[in-house]
C-alpha positions in Angstrom: 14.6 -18.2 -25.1 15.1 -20.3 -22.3 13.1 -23.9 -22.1 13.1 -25.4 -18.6 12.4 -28.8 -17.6 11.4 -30.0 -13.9 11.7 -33.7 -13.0 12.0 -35.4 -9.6 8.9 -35.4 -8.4 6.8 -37.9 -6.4 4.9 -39.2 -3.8 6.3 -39.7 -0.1 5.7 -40.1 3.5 5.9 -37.0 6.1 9.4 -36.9 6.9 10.7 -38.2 3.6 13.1 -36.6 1.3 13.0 -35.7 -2.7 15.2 -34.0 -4.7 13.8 -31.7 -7.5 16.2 -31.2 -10.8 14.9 -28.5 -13.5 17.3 -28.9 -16.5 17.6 -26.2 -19.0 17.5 -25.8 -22.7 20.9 -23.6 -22.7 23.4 -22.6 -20.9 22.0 -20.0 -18.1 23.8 -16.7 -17.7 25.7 -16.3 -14.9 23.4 -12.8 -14.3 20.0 -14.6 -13.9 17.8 -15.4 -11.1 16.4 -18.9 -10.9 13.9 -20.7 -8.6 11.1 -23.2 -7.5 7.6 -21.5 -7.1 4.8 -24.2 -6.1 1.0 -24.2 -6.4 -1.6 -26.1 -4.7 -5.2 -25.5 -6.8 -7.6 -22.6 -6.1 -4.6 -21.2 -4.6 -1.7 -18.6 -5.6 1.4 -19.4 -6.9 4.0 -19.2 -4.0 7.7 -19.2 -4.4 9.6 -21.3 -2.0 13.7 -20.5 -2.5 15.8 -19.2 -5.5 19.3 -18.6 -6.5 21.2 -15.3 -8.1 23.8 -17.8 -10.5 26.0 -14.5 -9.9 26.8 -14.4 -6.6 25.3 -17.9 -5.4 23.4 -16.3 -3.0 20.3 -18.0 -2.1 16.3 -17.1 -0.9 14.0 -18.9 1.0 10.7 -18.6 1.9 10.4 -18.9 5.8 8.2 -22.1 5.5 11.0 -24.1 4.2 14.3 -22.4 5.6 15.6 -25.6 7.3 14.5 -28.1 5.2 15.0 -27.3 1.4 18.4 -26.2 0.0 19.4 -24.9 -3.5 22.3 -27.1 -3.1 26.0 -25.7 -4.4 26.6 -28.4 -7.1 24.1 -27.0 -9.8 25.4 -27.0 -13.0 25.3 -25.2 -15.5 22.4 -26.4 -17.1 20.8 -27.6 -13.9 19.1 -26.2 -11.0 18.1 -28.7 -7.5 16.0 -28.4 -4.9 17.0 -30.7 -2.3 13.7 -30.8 0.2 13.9 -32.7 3.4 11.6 -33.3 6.4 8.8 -33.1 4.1 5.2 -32.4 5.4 1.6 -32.9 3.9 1.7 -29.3 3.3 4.3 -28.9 1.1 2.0 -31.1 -1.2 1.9 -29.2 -4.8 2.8 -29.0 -8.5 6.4 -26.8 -8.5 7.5 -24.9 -10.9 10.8 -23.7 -11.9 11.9 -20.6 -13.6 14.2 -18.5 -14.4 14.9 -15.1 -16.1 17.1 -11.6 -16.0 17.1 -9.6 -12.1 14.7 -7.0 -12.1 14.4 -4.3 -9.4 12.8 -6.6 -6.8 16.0 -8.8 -7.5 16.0 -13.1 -7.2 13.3 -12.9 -4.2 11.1 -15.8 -4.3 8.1 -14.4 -4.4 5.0 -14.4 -6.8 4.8 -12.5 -8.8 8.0 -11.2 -9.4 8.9 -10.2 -13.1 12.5 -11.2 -12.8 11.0 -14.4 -13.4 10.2 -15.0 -17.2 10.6 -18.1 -18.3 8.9 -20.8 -16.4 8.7 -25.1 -16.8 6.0 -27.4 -17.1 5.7 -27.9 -13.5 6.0 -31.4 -11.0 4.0 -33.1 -9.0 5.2 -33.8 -5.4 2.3 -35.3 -3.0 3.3 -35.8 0.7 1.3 -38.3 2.9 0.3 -38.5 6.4 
């Protein structure tokens, strides 16, 4: 069992900058998927980029490729999500998770059952 933790969230201008951190209750293994997945209410859950701790390779979603990174100095305990040039938009609770590769692999998308174990969840709002 795998308990995940997001903090880092906030409030900020367009344009400004936050840096999520989602620490974990245990050493990840090196074969699991882990990402950030936001939701905005009455909506579906969306990812937005993830990482194979494998390989290091990384996923985004095409509405953020630019302006978040997974950056390389996650540890082994934590996972970032470094967002920059941040738009009203992007305004929602996200989520990290985490969990063994499946056949549809570390993609960030929702639903995908690689991803099993999930946090509470943090809010970021973005102003106009």
């Amino acid at each position: 069992q795998v308990q995940l933790q997001e903090s880092g969230g906030g409030s900020v201008q367009s344009g400004g900058s936050l840096k999520l951190s989602c620490a974990a209750s245990k050493h990840t293994i090196r074969s699991y998927c882990m990402g950030w997945f936001r939701q905005v209410p009455g909506k579906e859950r969306e990812g937005v980029a993830s990482i194979f701790l494998g390989n290091g390779n990384t996923y985004y979603t095409d509405s953020v490729k630019g302006r978040f990174t997974i950056p390389p100095d996650n540890t082994k305990n934590t996972l970032y999500l470094q967002m920059n040039s941040l738009k009203p938009e992007d305004t929602a609770v996200y989520y990290c998770a985490a969990g063994r590769p499946g056949p549809t692999g570390c993609t960030p998308r929702h639903p995908n059952p690689s991803y099993t174990y999930w946090g509470q969840g943090t809010q970021v709002t973005v102003s106009s």
